[in-house]
N, C-alpha and C positions, 0 to 999 in steps of 0.2 A: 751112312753116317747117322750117328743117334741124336737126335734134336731133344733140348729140354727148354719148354716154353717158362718162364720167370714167373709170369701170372698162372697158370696151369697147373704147375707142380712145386708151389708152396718151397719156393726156393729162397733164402735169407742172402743178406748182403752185409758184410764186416767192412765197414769202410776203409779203415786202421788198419787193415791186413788185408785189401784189397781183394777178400775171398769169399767168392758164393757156396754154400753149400744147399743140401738137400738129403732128406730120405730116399733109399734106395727102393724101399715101398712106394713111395709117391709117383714113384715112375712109370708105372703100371709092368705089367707082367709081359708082356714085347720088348721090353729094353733089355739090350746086350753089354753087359758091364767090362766084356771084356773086346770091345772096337777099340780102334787107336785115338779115335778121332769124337769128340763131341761140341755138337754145335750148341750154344746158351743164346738162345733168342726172347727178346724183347718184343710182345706181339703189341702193344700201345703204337712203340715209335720204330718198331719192326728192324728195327740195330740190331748185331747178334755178334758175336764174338766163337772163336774154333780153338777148341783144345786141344792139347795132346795128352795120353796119358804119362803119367810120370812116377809112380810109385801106389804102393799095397801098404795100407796099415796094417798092423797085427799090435793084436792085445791076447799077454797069458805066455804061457811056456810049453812046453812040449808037449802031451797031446790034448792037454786046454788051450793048445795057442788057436785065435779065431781070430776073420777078418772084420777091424776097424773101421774099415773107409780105405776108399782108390782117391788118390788126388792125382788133375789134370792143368797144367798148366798153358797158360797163350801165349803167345807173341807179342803180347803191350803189356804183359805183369801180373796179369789176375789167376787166381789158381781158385779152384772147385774140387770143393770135398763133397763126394758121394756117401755118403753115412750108412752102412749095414746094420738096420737096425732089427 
């Protein structure tokens, strides 16, 4: 399972919309974008929450079409956008 620490890797928080994101760069070069599973942990108060993946952005058309961002969502409401930047 792919762990993304909050303090670590420079991950934002949209309160309104319940959703963390991140650069896909920030992740370092060992992380696997395409597991099913991603743990979001909170190393302060060490709480962490488990994703699922749920969907592929794309941005553009046919053979400009390129990937957006993978959103993953959890079990209590929060979804995580991974950013291809």
């Amino acid at each position: 399972m792919n762990t993304i620490s909050i303090q670590k890797h420079n991950v934002s928080y949209n309160k309104s919309r319940k959703t963390f994101s991140c650069e896909i760069s920030d992740l370092g070069r060992n992380f696997d974008i395409g597991k099913n599973f991603i743990r979001l942990v909170n190393d302060k108060t060490k709480n962490f929450s488990t994703f699922n993946f749920d969907k592929t952005d794309y941005y553009g058309s046919g053979e400009d079409r390129e990937i957006g961002g993978w959103w993953y969502k959890s079990n209590d409401g929060y979804k995580l956008l991974i950013i291809n930047d």
